[in-house]
PDB file with one MODEL, atoms N, CA, C and O in Angstrom:
MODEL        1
ATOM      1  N   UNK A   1     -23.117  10.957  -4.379  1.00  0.00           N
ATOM      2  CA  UNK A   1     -22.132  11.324  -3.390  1.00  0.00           C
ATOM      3  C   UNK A   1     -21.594  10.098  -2.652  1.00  0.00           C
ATOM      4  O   UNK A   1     -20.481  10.061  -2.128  1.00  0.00           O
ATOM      5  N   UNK A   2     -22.447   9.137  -2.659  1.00  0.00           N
ATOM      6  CA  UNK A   2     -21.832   7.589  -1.777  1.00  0.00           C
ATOM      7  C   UNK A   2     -20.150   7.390  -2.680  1.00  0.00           C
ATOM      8  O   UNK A   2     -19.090   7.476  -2.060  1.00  0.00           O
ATOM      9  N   UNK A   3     -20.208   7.157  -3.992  1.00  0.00           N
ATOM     10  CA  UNK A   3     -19.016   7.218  -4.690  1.00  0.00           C
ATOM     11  C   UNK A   3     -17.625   7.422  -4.268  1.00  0.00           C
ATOM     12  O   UNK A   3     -16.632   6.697  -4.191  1.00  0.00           O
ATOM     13  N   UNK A   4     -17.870   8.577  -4.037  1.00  0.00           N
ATOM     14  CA  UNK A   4     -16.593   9.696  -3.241  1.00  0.00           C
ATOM     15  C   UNK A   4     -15.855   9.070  -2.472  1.00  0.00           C
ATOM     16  O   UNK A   4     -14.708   8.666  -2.664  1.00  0.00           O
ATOM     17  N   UNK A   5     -16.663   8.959  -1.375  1.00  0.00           N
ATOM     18  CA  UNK A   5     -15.843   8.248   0.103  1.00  0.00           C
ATOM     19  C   UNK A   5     -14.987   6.718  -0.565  1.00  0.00           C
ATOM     20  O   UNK A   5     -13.876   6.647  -0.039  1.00  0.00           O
ATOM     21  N   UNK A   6     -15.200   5.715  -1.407  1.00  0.00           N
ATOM     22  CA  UNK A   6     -15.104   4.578  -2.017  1.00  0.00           C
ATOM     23  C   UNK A   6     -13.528   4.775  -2.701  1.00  0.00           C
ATOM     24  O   UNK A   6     -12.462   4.217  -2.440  1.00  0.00           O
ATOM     25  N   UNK A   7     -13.925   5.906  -3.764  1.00  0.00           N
ATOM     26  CA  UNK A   7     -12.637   6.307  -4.443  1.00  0.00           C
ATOM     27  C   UNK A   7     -11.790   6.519  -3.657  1.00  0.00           C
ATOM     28  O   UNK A   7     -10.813   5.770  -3.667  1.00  0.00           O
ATOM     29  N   UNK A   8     -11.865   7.798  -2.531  1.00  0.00           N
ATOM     30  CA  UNK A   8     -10.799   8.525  -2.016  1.00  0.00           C
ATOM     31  C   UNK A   8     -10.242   7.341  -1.205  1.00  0.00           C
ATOM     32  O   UNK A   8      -9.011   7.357  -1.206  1.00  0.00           O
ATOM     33  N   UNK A   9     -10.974   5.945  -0.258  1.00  0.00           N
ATOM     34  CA  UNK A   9      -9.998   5.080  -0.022  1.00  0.00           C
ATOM     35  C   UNK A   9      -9.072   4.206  -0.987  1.00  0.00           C
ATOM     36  O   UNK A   9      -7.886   4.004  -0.727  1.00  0.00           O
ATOM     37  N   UNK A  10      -9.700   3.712  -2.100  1.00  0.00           N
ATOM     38  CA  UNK A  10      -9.108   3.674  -2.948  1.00  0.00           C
ATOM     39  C   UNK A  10      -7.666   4.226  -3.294  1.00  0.00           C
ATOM     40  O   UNK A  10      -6.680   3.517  -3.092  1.00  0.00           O
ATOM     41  N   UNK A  11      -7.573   5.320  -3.744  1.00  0.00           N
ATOM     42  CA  UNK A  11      -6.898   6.450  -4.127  1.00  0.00           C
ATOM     43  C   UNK A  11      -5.539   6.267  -2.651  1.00  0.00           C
ATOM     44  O   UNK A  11      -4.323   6.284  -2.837  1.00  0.00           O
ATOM     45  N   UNK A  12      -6.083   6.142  -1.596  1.00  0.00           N
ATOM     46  CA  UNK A  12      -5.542   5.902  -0.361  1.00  0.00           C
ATOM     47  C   UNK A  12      -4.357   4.466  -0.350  1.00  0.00           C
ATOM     48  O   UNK A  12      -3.139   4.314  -0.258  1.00  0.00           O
ATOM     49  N   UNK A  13      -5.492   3.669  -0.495  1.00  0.00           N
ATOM     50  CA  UNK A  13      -4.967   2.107  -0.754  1.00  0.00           C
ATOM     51  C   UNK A  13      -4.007   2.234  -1.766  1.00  0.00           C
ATOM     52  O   UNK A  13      -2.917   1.796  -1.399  1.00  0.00           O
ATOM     53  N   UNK A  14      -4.018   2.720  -3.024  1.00  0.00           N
ATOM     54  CA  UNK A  14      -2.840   2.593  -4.156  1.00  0.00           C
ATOM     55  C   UNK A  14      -1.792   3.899  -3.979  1.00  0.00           C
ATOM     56  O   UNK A  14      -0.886   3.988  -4.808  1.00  0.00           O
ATOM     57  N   UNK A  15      -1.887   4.855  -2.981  1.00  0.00           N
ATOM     58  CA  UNK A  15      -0.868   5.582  -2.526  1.00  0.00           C
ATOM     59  C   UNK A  15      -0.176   4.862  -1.471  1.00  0.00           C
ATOM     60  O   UNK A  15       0.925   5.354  -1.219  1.00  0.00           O
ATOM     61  N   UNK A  16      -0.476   3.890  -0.808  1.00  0.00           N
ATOM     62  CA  UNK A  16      -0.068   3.285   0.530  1.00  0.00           C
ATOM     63  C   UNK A  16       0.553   2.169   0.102  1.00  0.00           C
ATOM     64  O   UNK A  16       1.338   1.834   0.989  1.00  0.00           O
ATOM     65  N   UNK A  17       0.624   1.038  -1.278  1.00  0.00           N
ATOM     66  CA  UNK A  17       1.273   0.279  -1.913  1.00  0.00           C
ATOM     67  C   UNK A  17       2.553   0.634  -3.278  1.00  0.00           C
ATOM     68  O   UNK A  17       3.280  -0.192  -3.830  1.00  0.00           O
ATOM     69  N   UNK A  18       2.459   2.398  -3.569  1.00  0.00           N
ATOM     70  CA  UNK A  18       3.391   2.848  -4.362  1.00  0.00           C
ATOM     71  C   UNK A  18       4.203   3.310  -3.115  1.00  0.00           C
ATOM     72  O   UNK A  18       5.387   3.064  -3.350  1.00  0.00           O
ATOM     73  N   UNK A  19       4.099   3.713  -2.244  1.00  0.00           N
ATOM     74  CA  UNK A  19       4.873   4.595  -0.711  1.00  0.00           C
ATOM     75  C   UNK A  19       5.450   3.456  -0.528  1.00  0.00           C
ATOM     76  O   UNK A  19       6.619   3.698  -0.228  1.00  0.00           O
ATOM     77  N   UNK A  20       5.222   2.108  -0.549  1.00  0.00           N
ATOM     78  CA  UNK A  20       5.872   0.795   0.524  1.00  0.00           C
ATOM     79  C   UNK A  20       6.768   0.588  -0.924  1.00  0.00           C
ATOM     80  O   UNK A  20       7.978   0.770  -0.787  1.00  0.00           O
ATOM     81  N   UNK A  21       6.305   0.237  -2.254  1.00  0.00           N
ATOM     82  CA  UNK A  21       7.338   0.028  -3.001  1.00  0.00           C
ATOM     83  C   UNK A  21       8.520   1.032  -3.303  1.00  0.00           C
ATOM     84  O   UNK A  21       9.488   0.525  -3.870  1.00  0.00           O
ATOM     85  N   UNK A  22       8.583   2.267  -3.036  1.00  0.00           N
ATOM     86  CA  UNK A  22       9.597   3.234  -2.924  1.00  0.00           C
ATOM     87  C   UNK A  22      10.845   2.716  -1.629  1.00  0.00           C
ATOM     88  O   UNK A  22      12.071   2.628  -1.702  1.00  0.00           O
ATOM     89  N   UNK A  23       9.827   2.431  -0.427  1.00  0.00           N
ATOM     90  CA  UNK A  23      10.501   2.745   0.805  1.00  0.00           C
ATOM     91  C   UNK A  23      11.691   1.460   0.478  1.00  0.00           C
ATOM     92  O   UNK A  23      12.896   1.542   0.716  1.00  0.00           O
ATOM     93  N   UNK A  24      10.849   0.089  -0.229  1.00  0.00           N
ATOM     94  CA  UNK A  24      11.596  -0.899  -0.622  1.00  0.00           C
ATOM     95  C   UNK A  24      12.805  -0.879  -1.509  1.00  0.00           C
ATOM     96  O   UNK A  24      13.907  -1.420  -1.415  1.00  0.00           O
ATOM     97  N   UNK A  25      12.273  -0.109  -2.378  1.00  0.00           N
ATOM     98  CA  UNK A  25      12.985   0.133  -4.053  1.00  0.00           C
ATOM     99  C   UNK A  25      14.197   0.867  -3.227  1.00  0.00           C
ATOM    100  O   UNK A  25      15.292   0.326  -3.382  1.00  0.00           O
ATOM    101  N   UNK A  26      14.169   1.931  -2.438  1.00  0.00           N
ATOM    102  CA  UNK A  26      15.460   3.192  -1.702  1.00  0.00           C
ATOM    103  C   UNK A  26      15.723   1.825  -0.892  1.00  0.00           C
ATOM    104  O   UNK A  26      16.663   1.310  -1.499  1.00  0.00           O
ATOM    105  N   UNK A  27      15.365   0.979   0.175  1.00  0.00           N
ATOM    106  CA  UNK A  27      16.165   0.155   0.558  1.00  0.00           C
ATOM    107  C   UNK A  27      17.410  -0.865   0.128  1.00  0.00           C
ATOM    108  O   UNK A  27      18.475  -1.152   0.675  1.00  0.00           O
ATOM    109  N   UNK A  28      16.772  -1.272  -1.104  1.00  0.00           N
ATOM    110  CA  UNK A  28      17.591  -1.574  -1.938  1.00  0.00           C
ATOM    111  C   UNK A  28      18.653  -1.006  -2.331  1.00  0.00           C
ATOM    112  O   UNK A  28      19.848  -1.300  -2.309  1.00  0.00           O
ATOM    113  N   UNK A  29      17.873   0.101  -2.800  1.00  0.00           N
ATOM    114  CA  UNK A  29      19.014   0.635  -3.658  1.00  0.00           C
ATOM    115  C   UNK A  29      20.413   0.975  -3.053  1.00  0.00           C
ATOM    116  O   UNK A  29      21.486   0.828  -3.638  1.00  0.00           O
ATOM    117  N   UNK A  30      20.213   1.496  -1.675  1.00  0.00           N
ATOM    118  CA  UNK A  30      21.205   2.044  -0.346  1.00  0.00           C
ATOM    119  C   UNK A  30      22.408   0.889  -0.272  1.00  0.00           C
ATOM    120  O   UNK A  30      23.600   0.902   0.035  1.00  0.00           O
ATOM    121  N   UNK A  31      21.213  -0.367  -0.831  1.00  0.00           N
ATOM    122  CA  UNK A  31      22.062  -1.788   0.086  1.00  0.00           C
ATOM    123  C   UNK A  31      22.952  -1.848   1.586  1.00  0.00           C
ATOM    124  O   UNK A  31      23.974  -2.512   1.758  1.00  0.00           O
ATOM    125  N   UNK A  32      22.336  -1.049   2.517  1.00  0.00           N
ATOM    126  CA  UNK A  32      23.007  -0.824   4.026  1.00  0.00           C
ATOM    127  C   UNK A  32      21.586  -1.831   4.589  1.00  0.00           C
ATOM    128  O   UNK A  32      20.407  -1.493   4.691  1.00  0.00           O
ATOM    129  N   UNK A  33      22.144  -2.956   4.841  1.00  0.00           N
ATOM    130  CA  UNK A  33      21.467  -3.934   5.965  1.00  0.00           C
ATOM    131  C   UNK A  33      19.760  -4.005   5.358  1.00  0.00           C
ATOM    132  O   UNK A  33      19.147  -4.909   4.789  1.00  0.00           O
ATOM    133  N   UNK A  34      19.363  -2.622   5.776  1.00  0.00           N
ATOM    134  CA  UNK A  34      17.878  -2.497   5.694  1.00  0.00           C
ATOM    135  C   UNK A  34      16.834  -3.316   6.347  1.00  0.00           C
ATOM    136  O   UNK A  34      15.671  -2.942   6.194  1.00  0.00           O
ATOM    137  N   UNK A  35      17.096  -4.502   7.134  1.00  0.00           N
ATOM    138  CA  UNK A  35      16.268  -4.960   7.460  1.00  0.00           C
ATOM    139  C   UNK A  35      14.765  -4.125   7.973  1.00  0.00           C
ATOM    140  O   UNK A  35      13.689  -4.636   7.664  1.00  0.00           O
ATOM    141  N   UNK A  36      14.800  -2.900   8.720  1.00  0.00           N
ATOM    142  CA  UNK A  36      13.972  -2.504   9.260  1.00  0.00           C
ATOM    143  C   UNK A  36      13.255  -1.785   7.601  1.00  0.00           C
ATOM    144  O   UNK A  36      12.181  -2.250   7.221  1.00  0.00           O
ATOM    145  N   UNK A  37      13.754  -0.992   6.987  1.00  0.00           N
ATOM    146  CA  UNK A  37      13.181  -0.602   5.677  1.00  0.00           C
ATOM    147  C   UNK A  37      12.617  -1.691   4.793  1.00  0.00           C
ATOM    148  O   UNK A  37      11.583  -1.364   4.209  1.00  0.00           O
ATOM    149  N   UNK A  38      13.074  -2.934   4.561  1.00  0.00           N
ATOM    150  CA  UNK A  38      12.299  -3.836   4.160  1.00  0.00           C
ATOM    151  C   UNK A  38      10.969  -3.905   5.267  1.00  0.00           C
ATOM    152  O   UNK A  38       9.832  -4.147   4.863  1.00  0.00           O
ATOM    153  N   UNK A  39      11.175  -3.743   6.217  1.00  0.00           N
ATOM    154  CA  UNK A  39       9.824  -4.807   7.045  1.00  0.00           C
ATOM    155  C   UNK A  39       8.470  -3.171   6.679  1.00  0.00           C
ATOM    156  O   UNK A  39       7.295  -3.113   6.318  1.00  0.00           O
ATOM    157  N   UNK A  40       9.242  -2.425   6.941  1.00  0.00           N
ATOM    158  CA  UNK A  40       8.245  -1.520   7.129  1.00  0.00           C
ATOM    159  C   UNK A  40       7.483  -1.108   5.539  1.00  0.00           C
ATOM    160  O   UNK A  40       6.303  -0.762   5.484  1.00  0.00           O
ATOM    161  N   UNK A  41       8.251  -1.199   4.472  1.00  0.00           N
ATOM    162  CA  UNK A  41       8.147  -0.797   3.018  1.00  0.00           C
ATOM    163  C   UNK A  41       7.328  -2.686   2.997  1.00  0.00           C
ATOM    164  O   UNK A  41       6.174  -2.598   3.418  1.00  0.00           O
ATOM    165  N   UNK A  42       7.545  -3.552   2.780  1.00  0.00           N
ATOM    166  CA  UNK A  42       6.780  -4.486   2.949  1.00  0.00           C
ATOM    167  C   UNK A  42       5.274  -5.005   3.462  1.00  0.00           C
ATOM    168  O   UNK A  42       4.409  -5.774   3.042  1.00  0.00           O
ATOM    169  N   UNK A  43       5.535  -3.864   4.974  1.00  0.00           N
ATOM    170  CA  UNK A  43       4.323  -3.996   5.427  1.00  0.00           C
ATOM    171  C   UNK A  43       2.901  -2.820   4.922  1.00  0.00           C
ATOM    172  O   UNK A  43       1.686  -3.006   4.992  1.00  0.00           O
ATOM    173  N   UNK A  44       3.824  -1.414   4.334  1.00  0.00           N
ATOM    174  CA  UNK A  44       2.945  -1.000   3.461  1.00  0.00           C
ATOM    175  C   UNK A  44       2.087  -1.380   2.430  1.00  0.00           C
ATOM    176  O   UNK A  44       0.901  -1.131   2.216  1.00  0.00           O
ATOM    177  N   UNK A  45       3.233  -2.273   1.618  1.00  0.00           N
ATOM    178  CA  UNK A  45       2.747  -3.232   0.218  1.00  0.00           C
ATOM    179  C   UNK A  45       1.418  -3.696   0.647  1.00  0.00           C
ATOM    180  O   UNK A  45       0.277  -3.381   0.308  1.00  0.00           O
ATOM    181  N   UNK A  46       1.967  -4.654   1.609  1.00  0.00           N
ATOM    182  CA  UNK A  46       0.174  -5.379   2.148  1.00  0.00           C
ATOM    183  C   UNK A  46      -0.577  -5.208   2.421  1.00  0.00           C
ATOM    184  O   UNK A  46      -1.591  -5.787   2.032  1.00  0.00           O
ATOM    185  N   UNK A  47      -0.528  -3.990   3.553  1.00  0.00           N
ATOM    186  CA  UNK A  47      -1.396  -3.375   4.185  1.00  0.00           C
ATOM    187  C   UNK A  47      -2.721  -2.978   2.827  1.00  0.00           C
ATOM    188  O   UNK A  47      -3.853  -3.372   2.549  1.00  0.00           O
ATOM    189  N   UNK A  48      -1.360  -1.612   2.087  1.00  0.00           N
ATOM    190  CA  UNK A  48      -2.160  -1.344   0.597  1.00  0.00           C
ATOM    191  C   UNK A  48      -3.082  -2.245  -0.064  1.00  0.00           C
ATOM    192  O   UNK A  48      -4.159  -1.804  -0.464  1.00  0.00           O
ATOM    193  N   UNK A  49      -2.687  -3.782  -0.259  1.00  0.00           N
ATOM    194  CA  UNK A  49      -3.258  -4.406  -1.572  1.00  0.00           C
ATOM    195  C   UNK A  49      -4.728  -4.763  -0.721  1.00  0.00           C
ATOM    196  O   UNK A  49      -5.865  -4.847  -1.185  1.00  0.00           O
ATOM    197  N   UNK A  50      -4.238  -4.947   0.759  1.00  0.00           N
ATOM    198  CA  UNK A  50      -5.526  -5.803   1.703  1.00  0.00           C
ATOM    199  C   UNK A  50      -6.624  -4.771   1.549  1.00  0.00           C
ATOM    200  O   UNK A  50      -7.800  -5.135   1.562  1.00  0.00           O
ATOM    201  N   UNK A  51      -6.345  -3.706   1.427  1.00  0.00           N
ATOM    202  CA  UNK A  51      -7.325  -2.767   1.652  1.00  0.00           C
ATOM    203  C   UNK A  51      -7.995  -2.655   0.484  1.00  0.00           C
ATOM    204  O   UNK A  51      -9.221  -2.763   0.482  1.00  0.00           O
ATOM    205  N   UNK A  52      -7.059  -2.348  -1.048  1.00  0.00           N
ATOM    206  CA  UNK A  52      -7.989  -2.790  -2.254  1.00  0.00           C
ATOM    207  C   UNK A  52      -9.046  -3.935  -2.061  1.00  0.00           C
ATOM    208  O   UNK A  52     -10.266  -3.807  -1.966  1.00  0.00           O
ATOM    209  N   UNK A  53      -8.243  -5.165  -2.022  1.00  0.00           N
ATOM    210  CA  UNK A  53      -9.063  -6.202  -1.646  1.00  0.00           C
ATOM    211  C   UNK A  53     -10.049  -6.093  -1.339  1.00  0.00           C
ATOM    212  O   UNK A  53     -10.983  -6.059  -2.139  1.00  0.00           O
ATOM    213  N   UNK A  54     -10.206  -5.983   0.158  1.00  0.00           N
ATOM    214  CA  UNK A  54     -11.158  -5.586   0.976  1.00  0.00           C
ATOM    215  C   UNK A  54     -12.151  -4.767   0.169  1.00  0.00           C
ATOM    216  O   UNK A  54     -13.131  -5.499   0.033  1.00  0.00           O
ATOM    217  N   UNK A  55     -12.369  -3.632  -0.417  1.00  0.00           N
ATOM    218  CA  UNK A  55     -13.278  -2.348  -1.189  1.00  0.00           C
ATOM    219  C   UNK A  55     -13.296  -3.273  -2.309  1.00  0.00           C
ATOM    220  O   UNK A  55     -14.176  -2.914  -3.091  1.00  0.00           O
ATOM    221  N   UNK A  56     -12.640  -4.405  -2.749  1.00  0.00           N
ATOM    222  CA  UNK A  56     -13.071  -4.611  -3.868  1.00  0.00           C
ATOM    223  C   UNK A  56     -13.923  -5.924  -3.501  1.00  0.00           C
ATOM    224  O   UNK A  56     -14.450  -6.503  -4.450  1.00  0.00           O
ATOM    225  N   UNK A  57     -14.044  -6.272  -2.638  1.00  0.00           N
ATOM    226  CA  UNK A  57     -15.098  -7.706  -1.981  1.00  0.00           C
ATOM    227  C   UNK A  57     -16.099  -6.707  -1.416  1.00  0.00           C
ATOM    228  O   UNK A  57     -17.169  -7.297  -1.261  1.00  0.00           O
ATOM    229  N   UNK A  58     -16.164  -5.702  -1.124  1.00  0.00           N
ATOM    230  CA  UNK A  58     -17.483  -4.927  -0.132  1.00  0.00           C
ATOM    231  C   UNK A  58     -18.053  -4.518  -1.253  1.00  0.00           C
ATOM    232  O   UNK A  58     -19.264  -4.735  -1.257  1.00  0.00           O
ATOM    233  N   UNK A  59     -17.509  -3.844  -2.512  1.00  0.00           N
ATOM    234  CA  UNK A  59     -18.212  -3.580  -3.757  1.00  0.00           C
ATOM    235  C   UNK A  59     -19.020  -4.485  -4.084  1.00  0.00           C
ATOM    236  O   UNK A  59     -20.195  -4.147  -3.944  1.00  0.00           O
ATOM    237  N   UNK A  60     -18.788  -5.916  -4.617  1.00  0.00           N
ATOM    238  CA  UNK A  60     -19.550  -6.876  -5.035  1.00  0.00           C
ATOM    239  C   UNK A  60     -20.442  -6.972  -3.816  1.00  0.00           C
ATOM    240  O   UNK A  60     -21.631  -6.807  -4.092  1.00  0.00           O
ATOM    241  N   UNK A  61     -20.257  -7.128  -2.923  1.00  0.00           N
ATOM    242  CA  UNK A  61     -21.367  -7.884  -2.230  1.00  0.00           C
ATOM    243  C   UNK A  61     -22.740  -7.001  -1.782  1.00  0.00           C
ATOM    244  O   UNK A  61     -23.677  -7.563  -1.215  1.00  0.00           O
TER     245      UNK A  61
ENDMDL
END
């Protein structure tokens, strides 16, 4: 059962880096200014990968 909790952030983390590349990808696509849709679709991206990261350095150690 420890497993579970691991995945479902997981699962979390790579829904939270496909959501920021959408918000980016529709910013684009609109081409109206977007500055604020870049920052925020951007800051998903990272947020997302940091958090893999992160579960994937707490795994090993």
């Amino acid at each position: 059962m420890t497993g579970a909790p691991g995945r479902l952030a997981a699962v979390l983390a790579v829904a939270l880096v496909v959501l920021g590349a959408v918000v980016v990808a529709r910013t684009v696509a609109l081409g109206v200014g977007g500055g604020l849709g870049l920052l925020l679709g951007g800051l998903m991206v990272a947020a997302g990968a940091m958090r893999l990261w992160m579960l994937r350095s707490w795994r090993r150690g």
